[in-house]
C-alpha positions, 0 to 999 in steps of 0.5 A: 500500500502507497503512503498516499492511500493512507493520507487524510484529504488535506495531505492529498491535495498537498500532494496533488504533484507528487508521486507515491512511493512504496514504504522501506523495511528497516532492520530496527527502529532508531528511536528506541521507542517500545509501544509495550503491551499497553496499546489498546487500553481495552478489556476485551476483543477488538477486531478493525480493517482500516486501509488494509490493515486488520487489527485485533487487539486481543492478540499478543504484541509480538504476533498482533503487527504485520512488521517485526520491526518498526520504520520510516517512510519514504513519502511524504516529503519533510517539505510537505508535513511542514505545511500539515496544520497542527491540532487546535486543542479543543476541549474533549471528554476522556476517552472511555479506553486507555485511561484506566489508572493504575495500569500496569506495562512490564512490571511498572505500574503508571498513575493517569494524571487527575489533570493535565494542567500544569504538566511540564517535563522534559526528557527523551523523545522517541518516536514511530512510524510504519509498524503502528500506521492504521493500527489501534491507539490506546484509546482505540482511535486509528494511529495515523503517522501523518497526524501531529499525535503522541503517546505518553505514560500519564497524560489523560487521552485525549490530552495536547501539549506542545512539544519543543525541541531543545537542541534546536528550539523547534515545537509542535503541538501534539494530541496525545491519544496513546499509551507509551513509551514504555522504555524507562529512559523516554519520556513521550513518543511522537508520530513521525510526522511531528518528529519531522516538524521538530527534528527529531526524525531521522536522527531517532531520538531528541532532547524536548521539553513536553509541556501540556496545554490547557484548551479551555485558556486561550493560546497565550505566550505562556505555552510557546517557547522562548525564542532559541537564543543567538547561535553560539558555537561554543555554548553548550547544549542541554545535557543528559544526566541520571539521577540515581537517588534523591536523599535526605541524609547526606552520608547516604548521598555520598555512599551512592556516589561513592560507589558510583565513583569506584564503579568509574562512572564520570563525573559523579555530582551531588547537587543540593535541591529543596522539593516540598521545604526539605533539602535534599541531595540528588545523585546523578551521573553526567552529563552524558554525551548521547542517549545510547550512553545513557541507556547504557549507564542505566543499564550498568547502574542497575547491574550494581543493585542500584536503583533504577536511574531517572533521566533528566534533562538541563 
């Protein structure tokens, strides 16, 4: 099936003067996404056909996908998705799948939000492509990769947010209506045409700010990023840490890290912090230079019996 037959109406007439093209396998998926076991959000069977595609949610992840592995199209243009309209968030009920709170996805359990409102996160950014297209969401809506959606682990479906890519300043608002992705070091997964709006496609992964917006407030400055400063080749990006444990008592912060240290993981910092009135120290590892580094570390770190680390982005 071309990638043309599975655009809404508005892209096809953007690409009244463009040729179709077949999809490309890939070997592996760059972003490092995991949809996990949590993608119809439904108790029950379900069964749909939607451009080909015959999806039954009863069925097991590793059976229920036509594709073994995930990948990207080699249609539409980037050029074209930069003139697709982003959602205009709108007030909606919740949907009657995917929110069920607590649920629980490989042995972690995951709390839905009471409230978007005032949700600001930032993190690891993933997203997916051709081995989900057409088929069911969380909220059991068609995913369509074409579409400026997303999947998060605690947002309320249907949710937006607005996206911002920090290496670049770039955003986008996104609708979330999926569950994912459940890769601990990730904290929302974008469709692949909002990954292309941001830049976080082709590279696979980027550094985002995930900041909810409040559709029954007007679009104010207060949800829009900052303008991205003045170039400036020797300023630093934002950086990669994880933060292993936040203490109380400090002869326990540096226990940790001191076993950090002796494991040779670099640089080791404790930073002072007050959550809630209470000082604490936080342990964290970092800055790292990528995010397979850092998935590499967290995996290192929990081989030592530590807690699993938690990713942080300044």
């Amino acid at each position: 099936m071309t990638w043309r037959l599975a655009l809404p109406l508005l892209l096809m007439a953007l690409l009244a003067g463009c040729s179709g093209g077949k999809t490309r396998p890939s070997s592996s998926h760059p972003s490092g996404s995991s949809r996990g076991p949590y993608s119809s959000g439904s108790s029950g069977s379900s069964s749909s056909s939607r451009g080909g595609v015959n999806d039954d949610t009863s069925r097991p992840q590793s059976s229920r996908y036509r594709d073994d592995t995930d990948s990207v199209p080699e249609g539409p243009p980037p050029e074209v998705i930069a003139k697709l309209p982003e959602p205009v968030p709108k007030v909606e009920p919740r949907a009657l799948y995917g929110n069920k709170s607590p649920y629980t996805v490989l042995g972690q359990s995951y709390n839905v939000l009471a409230s978007p409102n005032g949700y600001v996160e930032r993190g690891i950014a993933s997203f997916y492509g051709n081995k989900f297209h057409g088929y069911k969401t969380s909220s059991l809506e068609d995913y369509d990769m074409y579409q400026f959606s997303a999947a998060h682990k605690t947002l309320p479906i249907p949710s937006y947010a607005r996206v911002t890519n920090l290496e670049n300043g770039k955003s986008v608002i996104v609708r979330i209506n999926d569950r994912g992705p459940f890769h601990e070091n990730r904290v929302i997964d974008l469709s692949y045409a909002a990954a292309v709006r941001i830049g976080v496609w082709p590279k696979g992964t980027g550094l985002v700010e995930v900041r909810a917006i409040d559709p029954s407030q007007p679009l104010t400055a207060q949800t829009l990023p900052p303008p991205p400063p003045p170039p400036k080749p020797a300023s630093p990006g934002p950086g990669i840490y994880l933060q292993v444990g936040a203490f109380s008592d400090t002869v326990n912060a540096e226990r940790v890290a001191q076993q950090l240290r002796s494991a040779n993981f670099a640089p080791v910092q404790v930073v002072d912090a007050q959550i809630n009135g209470r000082n604490i120290r936080r342990v964290r590892v970092g800055p790292l230079a990528s995010v397979d580094q850092a998935d590499d570390v967290t995996t290192r770190i929990e081989g030592m019996g530590l807690p699993r680390p938690q990713v942080a982005v300044d």
